[in-house]
C-alpha positions in Angstrom: -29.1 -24.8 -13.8 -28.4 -24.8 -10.1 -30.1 -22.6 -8.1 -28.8 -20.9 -4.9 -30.8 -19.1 -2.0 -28.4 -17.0 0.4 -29.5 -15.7 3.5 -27.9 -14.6 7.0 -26.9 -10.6 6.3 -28.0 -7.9 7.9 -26.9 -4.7 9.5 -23.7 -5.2 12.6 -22.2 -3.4 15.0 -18.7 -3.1 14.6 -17.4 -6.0 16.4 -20.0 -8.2 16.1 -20.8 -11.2 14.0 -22.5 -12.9 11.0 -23.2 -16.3 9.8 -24.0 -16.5 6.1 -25.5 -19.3 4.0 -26.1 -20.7 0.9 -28.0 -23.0 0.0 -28.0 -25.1 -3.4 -30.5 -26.6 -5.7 -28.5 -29.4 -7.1 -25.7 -31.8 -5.0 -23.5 -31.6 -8.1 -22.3 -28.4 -6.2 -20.2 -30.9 -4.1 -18.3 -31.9 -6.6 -16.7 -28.0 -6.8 -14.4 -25.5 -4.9 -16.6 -22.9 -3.3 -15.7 -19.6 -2.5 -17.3 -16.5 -1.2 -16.7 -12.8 -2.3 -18.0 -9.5 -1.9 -18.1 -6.0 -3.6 -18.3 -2.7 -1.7 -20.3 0.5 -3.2 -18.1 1.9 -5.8 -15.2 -1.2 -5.4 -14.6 -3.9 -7.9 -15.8 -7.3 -6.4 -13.5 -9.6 -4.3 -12.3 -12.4 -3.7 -12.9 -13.5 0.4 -12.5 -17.2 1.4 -12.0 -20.3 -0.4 -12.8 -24.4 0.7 -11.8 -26.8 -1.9 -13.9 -29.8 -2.9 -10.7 -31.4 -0.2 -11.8 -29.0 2.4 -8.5 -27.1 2.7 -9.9 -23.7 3.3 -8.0 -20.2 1.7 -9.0 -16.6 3.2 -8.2 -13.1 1.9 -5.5 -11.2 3.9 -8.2 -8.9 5.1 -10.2 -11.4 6.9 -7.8 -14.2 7.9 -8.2 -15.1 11.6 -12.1 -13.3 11.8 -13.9 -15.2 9.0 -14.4 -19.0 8.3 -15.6 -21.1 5.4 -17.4 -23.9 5.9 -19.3 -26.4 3.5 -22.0 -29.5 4.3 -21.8 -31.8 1.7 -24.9 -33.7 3.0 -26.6 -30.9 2.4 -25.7 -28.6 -0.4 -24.6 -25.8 1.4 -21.6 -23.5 2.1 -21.3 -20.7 5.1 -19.6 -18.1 5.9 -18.9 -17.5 9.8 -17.6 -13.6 10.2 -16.7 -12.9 13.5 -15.6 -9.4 14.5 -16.9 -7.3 12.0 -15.3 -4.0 10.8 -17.2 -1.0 8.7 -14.8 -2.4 6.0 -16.3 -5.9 5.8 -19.2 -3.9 4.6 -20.6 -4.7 1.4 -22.7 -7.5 -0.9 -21.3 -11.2 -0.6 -21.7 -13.9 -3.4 -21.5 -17.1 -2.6 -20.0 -19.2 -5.5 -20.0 -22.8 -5.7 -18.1 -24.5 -8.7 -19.0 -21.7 -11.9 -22.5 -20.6 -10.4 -23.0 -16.9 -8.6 -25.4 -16.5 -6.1 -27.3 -13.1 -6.2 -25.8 -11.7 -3.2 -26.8 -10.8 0.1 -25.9 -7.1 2.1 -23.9 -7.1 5.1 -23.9 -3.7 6.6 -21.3 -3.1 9.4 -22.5 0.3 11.6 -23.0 1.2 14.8 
């Protein structure tokens, strides 16, 4: 079972910016779409930003133009760049490669 470590959160000022990662266990991640998502206190989790196994990338409404995913093949790893940052952005973010979830990782957005 692939494991996946996820780092880069932390608490923001509105306007400011984050770079998460995740990292995975096993290459046979490559080989998948990835796709990051997040889930507010009290909100149902959500879909964010998408790269295909292609690299043709897909973003939510709510963060087109601010966020961007990226993956590195050579080495197991996806990223999420989030540029100004909004209270609403707030929240836990997954990453998920191919069928795996990664355990999350806070992004707080306050000033």
């Amino acid at each position: 079972q692939v494991q996946l470590v996820e780092s880069g959160g932390g608490l923001v000022q509105p306007g400011g910016s984050l770079r998460l990662s995740c990292a995975a266990s096993r290459s046979s991640v490559n080989l998948y779409d990835m796709g990051w998502y997040r889930q507010a206190p009290g909100n149902q989790r959500e879909w964010v930003a998408t790269i295909k196994s292609s690299g043709s990338t897909y973003y939510a409404e709510s963060v087109k133009g601010r966020f961007t995913i990226s993956r590195d093949n050579a080495n197991n790893a996806m990223y999420l760049q989030m540029n100004s940052l909004k209270p609403e952005d707030a929240g836990v973010y997954y990453c998920k490669p191919g069928p795996a979830w990664g355990r999350g990782i806070q992004v707080t957005v306050s000033s």
